[in-house]
N, C-alpha and C positions, 0 to 999 in steps of 0.2 A: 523396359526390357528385362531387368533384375528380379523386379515382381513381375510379373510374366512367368517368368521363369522358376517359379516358387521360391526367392529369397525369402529367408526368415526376415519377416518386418520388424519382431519385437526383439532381435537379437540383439544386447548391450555390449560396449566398450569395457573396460576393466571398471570404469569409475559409474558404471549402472547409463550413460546414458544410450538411448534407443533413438533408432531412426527419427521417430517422431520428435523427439526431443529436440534431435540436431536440426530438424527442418524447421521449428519454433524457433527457437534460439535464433537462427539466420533470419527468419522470416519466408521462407520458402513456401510462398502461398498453393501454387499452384502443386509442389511436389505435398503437400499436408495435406490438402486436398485428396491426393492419388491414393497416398496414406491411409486416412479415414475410412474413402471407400474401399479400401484391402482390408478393411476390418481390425487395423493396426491399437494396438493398447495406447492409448490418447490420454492417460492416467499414470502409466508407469514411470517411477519417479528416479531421479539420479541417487544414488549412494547417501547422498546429503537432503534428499527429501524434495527435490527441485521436480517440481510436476514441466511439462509439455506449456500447460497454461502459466502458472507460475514467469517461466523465463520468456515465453509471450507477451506477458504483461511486463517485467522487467526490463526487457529493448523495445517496449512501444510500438510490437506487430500490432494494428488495430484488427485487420483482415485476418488474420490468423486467429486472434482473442475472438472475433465472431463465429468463425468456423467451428473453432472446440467448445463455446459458450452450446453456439444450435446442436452439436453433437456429444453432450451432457456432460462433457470434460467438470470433476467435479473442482467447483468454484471455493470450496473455503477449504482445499488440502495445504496443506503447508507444509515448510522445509522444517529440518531438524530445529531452526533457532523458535519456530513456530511465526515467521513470517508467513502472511498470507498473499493470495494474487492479491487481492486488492492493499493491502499494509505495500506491496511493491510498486504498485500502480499509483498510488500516493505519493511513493518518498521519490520517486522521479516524476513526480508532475501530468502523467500523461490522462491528461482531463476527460479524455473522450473514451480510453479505457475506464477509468473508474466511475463514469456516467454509467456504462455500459456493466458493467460489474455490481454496483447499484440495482440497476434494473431488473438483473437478474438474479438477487436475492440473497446476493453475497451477505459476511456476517459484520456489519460495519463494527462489532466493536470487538472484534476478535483479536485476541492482545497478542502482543511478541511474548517470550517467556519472562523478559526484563519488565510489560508491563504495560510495552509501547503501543496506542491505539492506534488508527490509522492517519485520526486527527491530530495526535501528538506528532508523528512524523511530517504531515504534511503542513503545519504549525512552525515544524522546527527547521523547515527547509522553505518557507517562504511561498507554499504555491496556494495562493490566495484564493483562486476560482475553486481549486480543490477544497479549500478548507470550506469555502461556501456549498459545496454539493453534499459535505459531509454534514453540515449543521441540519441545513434544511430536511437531509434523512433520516433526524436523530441522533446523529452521534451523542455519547455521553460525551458533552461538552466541561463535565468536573473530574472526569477520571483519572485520577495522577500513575504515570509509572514507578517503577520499584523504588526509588530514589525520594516519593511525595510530588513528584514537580507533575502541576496539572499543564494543559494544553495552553492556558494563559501564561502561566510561569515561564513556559518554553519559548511563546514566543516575544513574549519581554525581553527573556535572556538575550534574542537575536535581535533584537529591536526593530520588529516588521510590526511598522504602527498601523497600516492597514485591517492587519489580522486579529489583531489587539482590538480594535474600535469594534472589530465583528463581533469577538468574542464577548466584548462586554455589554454590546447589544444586546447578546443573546443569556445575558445575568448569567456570565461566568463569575465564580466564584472571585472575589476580588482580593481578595482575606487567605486564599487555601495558600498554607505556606508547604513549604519543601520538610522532609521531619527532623533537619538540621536548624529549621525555624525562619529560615528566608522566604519573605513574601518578595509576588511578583515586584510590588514598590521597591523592593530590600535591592532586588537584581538589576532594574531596568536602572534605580540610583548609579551602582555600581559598576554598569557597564556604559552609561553615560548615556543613553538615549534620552534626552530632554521631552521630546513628544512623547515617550510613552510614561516618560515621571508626570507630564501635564495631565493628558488623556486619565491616568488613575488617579491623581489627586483632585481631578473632578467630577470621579465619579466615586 
């Protein structure tokens, strides 16, 4: 009835966000939809740089994230920190967005501004299937963030041996230390993970 009625669609809140925004965020398929087809800016970002797709990808709308993917919602905009849809879609796990994000040509190694790949977050949070869709598409599996600590380091630190066994599969660097000189061995020691001091002193 509102659009209908010529409501301004792209009209923002004080803090930049826009209808569309609010309907992503919630997940409000069917009103994103109404949106779109009113011609609505599917791009316009909050205050802090937060796209439509972006917070899509962050609460794990799958149906939303497909709607804005097929209606050219640009895939590798990012907020102020320089997080991307997909670096968000990583560090919460949600597999079937970041398949999906993947697909469509996202930048897998499009870094936070601290450094952090999409592999390092989803490394540092334990979401396993993820880190396997990311290897398989190339991630740069040595890239360390601002700190030196590569995606192996990281996940030593948490001791997800799973991730660890993948990574070194995949001849991660075994040796790349942190530039305070801590190798992954130095950390996994120190933080007590027995299977991952195992798993690197046999390889």
């Amino acid at each position: 009835m509102l659009i209908n009625n010529k409501a301004d669609i792209n009209k923002c809140k004080d803090t930049g966000e826009s209808p569309p925004y609010i309907a992503c965020y919630n997940g409000h398929t069917e009103i994103v939809q109404m949106l779109i087809n009113k011609k609505a800016d599917i791009n316009k970002c909050r205050d802090t740089g937060e796209s439509p797709l972006y917070i899509a990808c962050c609460n794990g709308h799958t149906e939303v994230v497909k709607m804005l993917i097929n209606n050219k919602a640009d895939i590798n905009k990012c907020k102020d920190t320089g997080s991307s849809p997909l670096y968000i879609a990583c560090y919460n796990g949600h597999t079937e967005i970041v398949q999906m994000l993947i697909n469509n040509k996202a930048d897998i190694n499009k870094c936070r501004y601290t450094g952090e790949l999409p592999l390092c977050i989803a490394c540092c949070n334990g979401h396993t299937e993820v880190v396997k869709m990311l290897i398989n598409n190339k991630a740069d599996i040595d890239k360390c963030i601002d700190t030196g600590a590569s995606p192996l380091y990281i996940a030593c630190y948490n001791g997800h041996t799973e991730i660890v066994q993948m990574l070194i599969n995949n001849k991660a660097d075994i040796n790349k230390c942190r530039y305070t000189g801590e190798s992954p061995l130095y950390i996994a020691c120190y933080n007590g993970h027995t299977e991952v001091v195992q798993m690197l002193k046999n390889n």
